[in-house]
N, CA, C and O atoms as CSV, one atom per row, in Angstrom:
chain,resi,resn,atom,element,x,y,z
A,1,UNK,N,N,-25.060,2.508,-7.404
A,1,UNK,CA,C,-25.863,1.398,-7.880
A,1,UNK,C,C,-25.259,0.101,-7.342
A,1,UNK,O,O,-24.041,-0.056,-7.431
A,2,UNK,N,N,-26.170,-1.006,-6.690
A,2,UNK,CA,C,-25.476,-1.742,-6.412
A,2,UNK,C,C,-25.658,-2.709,-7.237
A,2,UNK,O,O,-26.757,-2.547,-7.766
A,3,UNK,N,N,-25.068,-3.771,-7.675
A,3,UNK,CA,C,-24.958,-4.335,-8.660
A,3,UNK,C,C,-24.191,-6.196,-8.304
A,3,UNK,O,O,-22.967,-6.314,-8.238
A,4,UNK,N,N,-25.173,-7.509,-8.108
A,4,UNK,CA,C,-24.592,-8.818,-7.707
A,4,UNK,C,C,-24.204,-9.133,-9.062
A,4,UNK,O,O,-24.616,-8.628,-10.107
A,5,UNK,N,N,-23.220,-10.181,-8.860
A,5,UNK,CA,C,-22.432,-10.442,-10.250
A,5,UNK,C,C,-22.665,-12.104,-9.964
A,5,UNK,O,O,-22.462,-12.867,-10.909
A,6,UNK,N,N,-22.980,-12.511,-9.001
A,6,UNK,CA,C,-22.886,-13.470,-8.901
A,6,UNK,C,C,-21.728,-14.546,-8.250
A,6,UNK,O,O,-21.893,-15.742,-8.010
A,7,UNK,N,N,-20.794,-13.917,-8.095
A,7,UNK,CA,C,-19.046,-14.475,-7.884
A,7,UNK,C,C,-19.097,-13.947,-6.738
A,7,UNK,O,O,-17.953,-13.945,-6.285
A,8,UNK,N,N,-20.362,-13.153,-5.483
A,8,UNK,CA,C,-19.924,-12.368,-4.208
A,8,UNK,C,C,-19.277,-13.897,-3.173
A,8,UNK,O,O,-18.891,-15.001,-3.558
A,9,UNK,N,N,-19.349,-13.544,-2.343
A,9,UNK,CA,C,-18.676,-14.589,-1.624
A,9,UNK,C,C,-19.359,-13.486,-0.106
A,9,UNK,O,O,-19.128,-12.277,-0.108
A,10,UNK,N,N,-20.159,-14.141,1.044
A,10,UNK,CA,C,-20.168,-13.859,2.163
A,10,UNK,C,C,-19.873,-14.293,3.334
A,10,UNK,O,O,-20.030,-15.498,3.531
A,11,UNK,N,N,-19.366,-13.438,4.433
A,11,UNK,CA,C,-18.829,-13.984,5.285
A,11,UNK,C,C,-18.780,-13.117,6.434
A,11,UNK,O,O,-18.086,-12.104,6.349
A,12,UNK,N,N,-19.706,-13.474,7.994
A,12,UNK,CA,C,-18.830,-12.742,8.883
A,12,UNK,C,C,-17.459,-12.935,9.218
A,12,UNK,O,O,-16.554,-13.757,9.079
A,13,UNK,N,N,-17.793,-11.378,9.918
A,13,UNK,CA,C,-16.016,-10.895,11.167
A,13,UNK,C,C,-16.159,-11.699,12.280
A,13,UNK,O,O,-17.295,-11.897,12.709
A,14,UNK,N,N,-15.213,-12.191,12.817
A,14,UNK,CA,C,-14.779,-12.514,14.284
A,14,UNK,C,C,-14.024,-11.033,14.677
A,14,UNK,O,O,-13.802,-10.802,15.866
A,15,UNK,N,N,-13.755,-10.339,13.948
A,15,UNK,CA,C,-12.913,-8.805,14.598
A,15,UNK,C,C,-12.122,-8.097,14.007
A,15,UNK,O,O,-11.913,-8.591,12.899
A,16,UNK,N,N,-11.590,-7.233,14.152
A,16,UNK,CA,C,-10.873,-6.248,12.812
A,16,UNK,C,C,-9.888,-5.608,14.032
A,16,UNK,O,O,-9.946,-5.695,15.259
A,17,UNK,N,N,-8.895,-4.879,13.051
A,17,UNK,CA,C,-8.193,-4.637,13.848
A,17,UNK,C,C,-7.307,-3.238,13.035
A,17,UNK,O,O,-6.696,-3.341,11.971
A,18,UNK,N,N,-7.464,-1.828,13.958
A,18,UNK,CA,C,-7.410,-1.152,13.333
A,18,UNK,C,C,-5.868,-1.000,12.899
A,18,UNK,O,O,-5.278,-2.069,13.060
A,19,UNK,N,N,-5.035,0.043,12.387
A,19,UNK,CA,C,-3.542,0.588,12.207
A,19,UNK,C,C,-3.797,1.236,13.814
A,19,UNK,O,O,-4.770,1.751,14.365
A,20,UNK,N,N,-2.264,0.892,14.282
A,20,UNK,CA,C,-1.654,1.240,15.312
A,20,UNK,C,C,-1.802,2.629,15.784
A,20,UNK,O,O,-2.262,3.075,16.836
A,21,UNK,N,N,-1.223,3.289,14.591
A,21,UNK,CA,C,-1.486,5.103,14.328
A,21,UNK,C,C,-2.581,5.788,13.537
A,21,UNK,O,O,-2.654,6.850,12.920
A,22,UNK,N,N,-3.580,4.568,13.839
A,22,UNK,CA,C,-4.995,5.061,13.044
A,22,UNK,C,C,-5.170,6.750,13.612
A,22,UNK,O,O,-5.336,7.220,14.737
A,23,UNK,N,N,-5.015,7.505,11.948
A,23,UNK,CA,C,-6.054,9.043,12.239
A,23,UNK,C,C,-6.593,9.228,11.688
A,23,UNK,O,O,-5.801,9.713,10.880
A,24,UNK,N,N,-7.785,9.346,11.092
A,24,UNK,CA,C,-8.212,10.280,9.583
A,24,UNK,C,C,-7.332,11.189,9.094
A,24,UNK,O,O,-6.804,12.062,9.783
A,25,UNK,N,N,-7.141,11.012,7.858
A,25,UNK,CA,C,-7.124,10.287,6.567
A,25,UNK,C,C,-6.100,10.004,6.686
A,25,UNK,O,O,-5.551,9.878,5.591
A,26,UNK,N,N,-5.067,9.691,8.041
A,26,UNK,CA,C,-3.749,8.847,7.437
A,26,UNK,C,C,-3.607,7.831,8.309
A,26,UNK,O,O,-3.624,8.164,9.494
A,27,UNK,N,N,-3.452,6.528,8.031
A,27,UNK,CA,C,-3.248,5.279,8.308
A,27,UNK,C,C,-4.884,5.055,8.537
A,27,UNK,O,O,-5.181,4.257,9.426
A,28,UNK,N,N,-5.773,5.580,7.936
A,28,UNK,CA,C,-7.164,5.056,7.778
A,28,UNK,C,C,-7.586,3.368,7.326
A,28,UNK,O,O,-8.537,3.492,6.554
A,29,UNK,N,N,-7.342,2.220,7.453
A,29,UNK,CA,C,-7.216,1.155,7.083
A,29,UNK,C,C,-7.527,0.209,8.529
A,29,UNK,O,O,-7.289,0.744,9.612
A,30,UNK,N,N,-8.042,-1.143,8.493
A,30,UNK,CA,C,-8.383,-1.928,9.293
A,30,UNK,C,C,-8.031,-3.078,8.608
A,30,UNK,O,O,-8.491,-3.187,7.472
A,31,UNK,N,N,-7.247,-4.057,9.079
A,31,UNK,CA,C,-7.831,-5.874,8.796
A,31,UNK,C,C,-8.917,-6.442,9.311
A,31,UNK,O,O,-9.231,-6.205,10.477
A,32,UNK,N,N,-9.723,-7.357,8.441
A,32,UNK,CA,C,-11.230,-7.698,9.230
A,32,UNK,C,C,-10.257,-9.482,9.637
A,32,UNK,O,O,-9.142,-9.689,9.159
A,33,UNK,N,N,-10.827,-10.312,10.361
A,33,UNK,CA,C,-10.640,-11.402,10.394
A,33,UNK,C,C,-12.029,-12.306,10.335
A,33,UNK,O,O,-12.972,-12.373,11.123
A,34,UNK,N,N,-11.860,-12.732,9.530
A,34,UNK,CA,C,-13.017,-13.532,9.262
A,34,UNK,C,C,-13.331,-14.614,9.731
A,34,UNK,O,O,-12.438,-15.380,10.093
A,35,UNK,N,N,-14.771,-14.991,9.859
A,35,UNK,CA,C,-14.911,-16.572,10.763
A,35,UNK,C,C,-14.884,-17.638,9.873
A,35,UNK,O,O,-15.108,-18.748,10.355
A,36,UNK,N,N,-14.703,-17.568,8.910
A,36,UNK,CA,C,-13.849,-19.234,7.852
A,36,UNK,C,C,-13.177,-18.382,6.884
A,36,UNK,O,O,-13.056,-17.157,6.888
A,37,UNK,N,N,-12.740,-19.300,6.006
A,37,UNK,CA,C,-11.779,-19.149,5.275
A,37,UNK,C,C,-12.560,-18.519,4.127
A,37,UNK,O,O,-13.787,-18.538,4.027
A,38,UNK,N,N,-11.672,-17.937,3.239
A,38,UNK,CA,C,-12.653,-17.374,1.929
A,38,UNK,C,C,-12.017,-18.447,0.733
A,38,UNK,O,O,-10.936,-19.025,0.838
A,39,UNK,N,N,-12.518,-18.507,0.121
A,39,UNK,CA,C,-12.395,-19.482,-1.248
A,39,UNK,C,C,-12.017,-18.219,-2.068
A,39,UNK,O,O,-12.725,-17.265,-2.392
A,40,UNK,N,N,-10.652,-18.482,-2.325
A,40,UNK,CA,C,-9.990,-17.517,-3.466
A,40,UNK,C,C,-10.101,-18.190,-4.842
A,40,UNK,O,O,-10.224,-19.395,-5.065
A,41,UNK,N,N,-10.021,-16.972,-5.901
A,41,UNK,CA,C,-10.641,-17.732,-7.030
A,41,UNK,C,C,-10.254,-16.290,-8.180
A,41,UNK,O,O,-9.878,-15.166,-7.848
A,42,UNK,N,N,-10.442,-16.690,-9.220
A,42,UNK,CA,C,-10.628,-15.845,-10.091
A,42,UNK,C,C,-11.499,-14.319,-10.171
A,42,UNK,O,O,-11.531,-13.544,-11.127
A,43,UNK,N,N,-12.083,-14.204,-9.021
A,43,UNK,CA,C,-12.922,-12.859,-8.269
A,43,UNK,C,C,-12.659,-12.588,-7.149
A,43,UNK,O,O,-12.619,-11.367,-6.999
A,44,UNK,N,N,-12.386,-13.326,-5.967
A,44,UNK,CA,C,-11.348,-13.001,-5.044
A,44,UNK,C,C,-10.271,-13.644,-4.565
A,44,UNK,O,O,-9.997,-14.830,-4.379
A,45,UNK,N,N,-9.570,-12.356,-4.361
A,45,UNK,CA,C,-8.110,-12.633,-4.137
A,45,UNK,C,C,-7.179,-11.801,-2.961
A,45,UNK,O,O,-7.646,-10.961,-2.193
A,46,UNK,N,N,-5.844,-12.212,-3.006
A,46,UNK,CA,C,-5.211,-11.209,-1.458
A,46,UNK,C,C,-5.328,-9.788,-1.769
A,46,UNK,O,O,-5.887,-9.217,-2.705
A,47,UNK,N,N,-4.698,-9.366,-0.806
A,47,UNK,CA,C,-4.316,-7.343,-1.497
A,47,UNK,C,C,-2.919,-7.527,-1.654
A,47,UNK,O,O,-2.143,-8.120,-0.904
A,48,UNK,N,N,-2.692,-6.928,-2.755
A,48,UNK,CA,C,-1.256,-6.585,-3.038
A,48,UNK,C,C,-0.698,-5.304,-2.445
A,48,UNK,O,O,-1.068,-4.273,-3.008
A,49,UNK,N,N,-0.102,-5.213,-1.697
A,49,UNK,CA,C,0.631,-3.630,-1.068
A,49,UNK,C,C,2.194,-3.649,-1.494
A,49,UNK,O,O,2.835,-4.684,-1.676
A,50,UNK,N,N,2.837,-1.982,-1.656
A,50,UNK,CA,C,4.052,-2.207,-2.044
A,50,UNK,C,C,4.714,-1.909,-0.687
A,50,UNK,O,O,4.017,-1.557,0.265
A,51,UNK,N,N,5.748,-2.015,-0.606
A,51,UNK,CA,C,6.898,-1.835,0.158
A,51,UNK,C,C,6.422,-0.549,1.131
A,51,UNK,O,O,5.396,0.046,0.799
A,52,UNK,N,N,6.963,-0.227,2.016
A,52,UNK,CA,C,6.316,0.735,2.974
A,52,UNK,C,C,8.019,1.869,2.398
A,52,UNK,O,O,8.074,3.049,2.745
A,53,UNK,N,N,8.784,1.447,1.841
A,53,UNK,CA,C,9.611,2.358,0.850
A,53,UNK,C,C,9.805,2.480,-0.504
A,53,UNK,O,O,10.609,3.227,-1.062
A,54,UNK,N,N,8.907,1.588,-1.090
A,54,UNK,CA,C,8.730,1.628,-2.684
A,54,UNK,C,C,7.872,3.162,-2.713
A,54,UNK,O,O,7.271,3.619,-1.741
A,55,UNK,N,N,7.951,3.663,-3.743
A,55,UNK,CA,C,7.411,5.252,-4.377
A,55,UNK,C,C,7.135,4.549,-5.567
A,55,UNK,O,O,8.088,4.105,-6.207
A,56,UNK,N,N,5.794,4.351,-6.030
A,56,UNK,CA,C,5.028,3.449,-7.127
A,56,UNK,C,C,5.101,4.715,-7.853
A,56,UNK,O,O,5.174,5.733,-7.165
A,57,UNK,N,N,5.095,4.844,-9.322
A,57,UNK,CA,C,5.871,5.899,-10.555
A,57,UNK,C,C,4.075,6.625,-10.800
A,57,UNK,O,O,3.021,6.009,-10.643
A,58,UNK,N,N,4.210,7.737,-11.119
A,58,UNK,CA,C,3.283,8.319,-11.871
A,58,UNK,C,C,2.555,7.772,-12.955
A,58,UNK,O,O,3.064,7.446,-14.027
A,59,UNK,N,N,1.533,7.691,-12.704
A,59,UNK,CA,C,0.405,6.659,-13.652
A,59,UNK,C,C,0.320,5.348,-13.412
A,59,UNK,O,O,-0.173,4.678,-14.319
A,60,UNK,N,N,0.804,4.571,-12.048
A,60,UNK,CA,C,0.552,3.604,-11.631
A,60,UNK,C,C,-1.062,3.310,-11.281
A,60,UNK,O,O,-1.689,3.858,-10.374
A,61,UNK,N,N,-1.532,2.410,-12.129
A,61,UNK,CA,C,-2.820,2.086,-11.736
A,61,UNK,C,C,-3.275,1.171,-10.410
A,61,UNK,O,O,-2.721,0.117,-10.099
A,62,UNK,N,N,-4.347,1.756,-9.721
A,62,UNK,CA,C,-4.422,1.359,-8.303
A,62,UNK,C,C,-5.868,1.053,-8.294
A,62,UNK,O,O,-6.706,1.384,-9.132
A,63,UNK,N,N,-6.037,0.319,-7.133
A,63,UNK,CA,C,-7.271,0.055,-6.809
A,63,UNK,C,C,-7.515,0.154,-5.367
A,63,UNK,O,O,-6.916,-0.400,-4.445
A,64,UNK,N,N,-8.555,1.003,-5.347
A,64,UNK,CA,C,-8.817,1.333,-3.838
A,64,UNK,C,C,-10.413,0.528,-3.360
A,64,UNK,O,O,-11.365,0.588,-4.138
A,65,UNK,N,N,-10.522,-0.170,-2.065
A,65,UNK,CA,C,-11.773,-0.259,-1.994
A,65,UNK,C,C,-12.254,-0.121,-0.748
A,65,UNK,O,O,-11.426,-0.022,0.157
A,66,UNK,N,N,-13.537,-0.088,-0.457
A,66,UNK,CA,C,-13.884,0.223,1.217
A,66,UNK,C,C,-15.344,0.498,1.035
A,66,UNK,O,O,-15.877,0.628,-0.066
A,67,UNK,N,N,-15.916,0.572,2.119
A,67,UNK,CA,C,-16.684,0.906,2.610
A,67,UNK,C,C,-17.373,2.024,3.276
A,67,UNK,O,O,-18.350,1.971,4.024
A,68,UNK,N,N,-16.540,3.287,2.783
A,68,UNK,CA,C,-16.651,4.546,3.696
A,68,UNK,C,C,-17.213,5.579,2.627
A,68,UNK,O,O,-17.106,5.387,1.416
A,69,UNK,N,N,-17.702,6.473,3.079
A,69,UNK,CA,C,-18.765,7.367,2.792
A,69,UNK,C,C,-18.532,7.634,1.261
A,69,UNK,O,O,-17.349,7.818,0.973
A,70,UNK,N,N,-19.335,7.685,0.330
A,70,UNK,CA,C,-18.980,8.425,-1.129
A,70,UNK,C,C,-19.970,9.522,-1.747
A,70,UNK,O,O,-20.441,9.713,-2.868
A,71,UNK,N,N,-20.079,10.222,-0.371
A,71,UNK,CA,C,-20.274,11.905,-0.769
A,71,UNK,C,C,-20.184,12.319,0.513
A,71,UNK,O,O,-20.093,11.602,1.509
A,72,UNK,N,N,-20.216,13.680,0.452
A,72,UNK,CA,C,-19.622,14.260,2.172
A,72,UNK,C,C,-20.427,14.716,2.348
A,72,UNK,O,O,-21.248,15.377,1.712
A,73,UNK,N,N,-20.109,14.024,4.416
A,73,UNK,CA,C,-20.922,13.847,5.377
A,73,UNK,C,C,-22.603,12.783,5.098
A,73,UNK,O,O,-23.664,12.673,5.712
A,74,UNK,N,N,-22.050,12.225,3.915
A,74,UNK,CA,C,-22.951,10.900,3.552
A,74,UNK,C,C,-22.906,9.878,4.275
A,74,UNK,O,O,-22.161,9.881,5.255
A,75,UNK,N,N,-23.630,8.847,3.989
A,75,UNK,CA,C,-23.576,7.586,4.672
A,75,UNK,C,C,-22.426,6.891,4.586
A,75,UNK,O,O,-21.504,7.357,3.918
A,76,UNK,N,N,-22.302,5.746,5.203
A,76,UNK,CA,C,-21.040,4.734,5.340
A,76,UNK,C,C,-22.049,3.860,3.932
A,76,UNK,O,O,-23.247,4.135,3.865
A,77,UNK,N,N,-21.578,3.079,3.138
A,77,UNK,CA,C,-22.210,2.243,2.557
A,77,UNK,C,C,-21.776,0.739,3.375
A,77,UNK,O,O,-20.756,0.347,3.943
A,78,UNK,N,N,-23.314,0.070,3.061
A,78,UNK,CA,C,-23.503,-1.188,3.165
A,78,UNK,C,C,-23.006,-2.003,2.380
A,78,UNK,O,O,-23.202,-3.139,2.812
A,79,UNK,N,N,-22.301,-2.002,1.167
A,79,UNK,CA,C,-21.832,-2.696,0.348
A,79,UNK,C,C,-20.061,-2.066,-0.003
A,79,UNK,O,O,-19.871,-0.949,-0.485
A,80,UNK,N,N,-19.240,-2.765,0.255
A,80,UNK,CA,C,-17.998,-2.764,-0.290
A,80,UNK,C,C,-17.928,-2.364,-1.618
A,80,UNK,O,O,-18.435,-3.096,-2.468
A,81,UNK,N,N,-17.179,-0.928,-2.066
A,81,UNK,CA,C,-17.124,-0.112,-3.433
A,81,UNK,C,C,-15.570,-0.499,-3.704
A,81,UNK,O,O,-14.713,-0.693,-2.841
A,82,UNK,N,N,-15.401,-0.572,-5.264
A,82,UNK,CA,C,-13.611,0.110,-5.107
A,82,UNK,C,C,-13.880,0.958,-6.323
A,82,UNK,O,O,-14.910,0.989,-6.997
A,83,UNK,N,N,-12.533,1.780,-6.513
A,83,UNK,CA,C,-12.350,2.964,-6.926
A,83,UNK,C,C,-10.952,2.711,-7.985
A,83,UNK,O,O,-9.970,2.486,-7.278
A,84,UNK,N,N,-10.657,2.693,-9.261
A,84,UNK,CA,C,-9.664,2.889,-9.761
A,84,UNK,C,C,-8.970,4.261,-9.890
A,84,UNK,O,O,-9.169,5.321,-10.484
A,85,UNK,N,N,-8.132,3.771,-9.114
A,85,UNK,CA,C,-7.252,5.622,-9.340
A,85,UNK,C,C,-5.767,5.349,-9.709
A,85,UNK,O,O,-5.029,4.374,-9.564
A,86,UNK,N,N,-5.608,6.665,-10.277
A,86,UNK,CA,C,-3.523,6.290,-10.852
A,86,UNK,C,C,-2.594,7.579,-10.227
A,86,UNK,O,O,-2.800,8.751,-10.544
A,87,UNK,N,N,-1.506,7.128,-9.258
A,87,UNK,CA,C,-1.440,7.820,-8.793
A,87,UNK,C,C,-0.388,8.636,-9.814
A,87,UNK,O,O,0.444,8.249,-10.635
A,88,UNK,N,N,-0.970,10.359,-9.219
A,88,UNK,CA,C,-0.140,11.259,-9.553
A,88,UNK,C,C,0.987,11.935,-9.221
A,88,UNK,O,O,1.535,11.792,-8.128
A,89,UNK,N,N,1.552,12.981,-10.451
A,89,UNK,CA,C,2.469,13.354,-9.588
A,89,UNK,C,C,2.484,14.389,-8.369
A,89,UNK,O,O,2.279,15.465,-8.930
A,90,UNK,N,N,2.620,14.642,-6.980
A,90,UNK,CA,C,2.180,15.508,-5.958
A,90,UNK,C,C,2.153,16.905,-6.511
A,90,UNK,O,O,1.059,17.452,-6.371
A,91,UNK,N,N,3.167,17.685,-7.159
A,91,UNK,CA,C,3.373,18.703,-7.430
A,91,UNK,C,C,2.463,19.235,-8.180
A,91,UNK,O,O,2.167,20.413,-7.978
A,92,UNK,N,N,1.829,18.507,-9.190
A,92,UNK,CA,C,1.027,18.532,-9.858
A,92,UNK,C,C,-0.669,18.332,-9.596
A,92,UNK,O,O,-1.506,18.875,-10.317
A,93,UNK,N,N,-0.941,17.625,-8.659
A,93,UNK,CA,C,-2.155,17.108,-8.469
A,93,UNK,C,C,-2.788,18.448,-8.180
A,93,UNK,O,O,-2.339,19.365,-7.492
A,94,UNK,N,N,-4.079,18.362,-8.940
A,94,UNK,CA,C,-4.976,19.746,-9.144
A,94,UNK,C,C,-5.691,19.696,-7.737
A,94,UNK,O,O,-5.938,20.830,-7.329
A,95,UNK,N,N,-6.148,18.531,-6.755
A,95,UNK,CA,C,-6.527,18.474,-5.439
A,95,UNK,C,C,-6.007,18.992,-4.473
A,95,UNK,O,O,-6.531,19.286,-3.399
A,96,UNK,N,N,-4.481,19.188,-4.966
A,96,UNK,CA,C,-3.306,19.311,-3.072
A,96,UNK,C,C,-3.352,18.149,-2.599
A,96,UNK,O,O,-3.381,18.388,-1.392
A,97,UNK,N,N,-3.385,16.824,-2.732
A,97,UNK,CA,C,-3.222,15.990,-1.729
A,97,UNK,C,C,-2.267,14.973,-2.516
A,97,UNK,O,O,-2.161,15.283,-3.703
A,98,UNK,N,N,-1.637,13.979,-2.187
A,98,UNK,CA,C,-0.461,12.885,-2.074
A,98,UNK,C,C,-1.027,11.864,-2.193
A,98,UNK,O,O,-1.599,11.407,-1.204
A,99,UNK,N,N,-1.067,11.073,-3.587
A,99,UNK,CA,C,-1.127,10.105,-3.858
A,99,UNK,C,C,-0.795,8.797,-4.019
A,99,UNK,O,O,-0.833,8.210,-5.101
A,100,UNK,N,N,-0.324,8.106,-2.508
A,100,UNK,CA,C,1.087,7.112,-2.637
A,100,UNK,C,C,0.596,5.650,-2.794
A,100,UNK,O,O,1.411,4.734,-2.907
């Protein structure tokens, strides 16, 4: 469902730029660069990332967001989604996959 709140803020890319060691599904991520500045505010704001050696604790609440497919072999969406997830512990995760 897509849903305006009113607080969107639009803006083209001048260009994006993918991870170095971009593969599916690991280092899947891009920076966009935008053609003005965005007006940060109480609805948007930077991304917070941890340490590329911090290990964030079990039940750390996260926020994921993007633009990429949300059902398989579905469409890309036109509208920017995010996703609250907390990561688990690996050993445990009922999926098999690594939640960092």
């Amino acid at each position: 469902m897509n849903v305006n709140s009113g607080k969107e803020q639009k803006y083209s890319i001048s260009g994006y730029f993918k991870h170095p060691q971009y593969q599916f599904p690991k280092y899947d991520f891009a920076l966009m660069k935008l053609t003005k500045t965005a007006t940060l505010n109480d609805h948007v704001g930077t991304v917070c990332l941890p340490e590329s050696t911090e290990k964030l604790p079990v039940g750390t609440v996260c926020w994921e967001t993007g633009w990429g497919r949300t059902s398989h072999n579905g469409r890309m969406s036109y509208y920017l989604k995010e996703l609250e997830i907390i990561v688990v512990n690996p050993n445990r995760s009922p999926y098999g996959v690594r939640v960092m």
